[in-house]
C-alpha positions in Angstrom: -30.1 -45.2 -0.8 -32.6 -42.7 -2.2 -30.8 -41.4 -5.3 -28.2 -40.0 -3.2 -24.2 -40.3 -3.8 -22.2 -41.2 -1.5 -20.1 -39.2 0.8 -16.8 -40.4 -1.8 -18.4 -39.7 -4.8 -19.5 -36.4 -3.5 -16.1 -35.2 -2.3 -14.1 -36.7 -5.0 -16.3 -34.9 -7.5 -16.9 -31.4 -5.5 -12.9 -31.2 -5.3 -12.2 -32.4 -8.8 -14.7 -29.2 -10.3 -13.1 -26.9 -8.0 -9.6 -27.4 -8.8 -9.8 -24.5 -12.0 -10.9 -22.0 -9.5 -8.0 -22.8 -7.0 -5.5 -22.5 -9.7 -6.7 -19.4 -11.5 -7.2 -17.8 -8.5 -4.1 -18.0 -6.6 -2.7 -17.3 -10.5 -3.9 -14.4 -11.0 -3.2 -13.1 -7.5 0.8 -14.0 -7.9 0.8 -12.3 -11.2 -0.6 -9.1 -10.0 1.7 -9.1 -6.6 5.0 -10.8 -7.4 6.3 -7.9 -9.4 4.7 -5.0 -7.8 6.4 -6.2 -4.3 10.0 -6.1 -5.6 11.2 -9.8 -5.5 13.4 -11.6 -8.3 12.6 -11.1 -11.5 13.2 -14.3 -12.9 10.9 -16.4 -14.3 12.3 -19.7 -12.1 11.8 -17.6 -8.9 8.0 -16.7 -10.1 6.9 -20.0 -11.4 8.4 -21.4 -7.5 6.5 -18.5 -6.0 3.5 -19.6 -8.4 3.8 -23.2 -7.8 4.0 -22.8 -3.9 0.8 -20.6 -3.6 -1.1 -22.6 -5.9 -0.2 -26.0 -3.3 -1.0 -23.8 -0.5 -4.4 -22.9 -1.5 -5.3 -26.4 -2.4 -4.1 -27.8 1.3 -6.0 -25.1 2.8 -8.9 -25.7 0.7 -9.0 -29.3 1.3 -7.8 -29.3 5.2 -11.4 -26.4 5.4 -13.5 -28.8 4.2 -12.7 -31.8 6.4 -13.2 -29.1 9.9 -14.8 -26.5 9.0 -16.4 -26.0 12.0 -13.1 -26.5 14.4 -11.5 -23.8 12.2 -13.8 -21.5 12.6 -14.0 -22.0 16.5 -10.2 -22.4 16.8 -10.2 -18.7 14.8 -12.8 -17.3 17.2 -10.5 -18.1 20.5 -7.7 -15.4 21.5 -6.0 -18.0 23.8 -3.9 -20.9 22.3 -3.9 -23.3 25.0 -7.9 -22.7 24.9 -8.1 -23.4 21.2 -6.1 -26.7 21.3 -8.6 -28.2 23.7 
């Protein structure tokens, strides 16, 4: 094979190092926003809030790198019944 990995290796270990960056991020965004926006100040309500965004950004994060081309088309086309193909 050339000393390569394969395509497994490579994504299980690309998405493995990347998870830190996908939590702190999305972290440190919630704890700057949540309370400057108003919503409920109790700590249930922002580790939810926390827990939610955290999910969302690794689904996004894992759904871009599968397609990343089709997303960026599907972003570039004002029509929806274009966009679906």
């Amino acid at each position: 094979m050339g000393g390569l990995y394969r395509v497994d290796t490579y994504f299980l270990a690309k998405t493995i190092a990347e998870v830190p960056i996908f939590t702190a991020l999305p972290l440190v965004y919630i704890c700057l926003v949540y309370y400057s926006v108003g919503l409920y100040a109790s700590l249930s309500h922002f580790f939810t809030a926390a827990f939610v965004l955290i999910l969302i950004s690794h689904v996004a994060t894992s759904f871009g790198k599968k397609r990343p081309f089709q997303l960026k088309l599907v972003a570039c086309v004002s029509d929806f019944r274009v966009s679906v193909f």
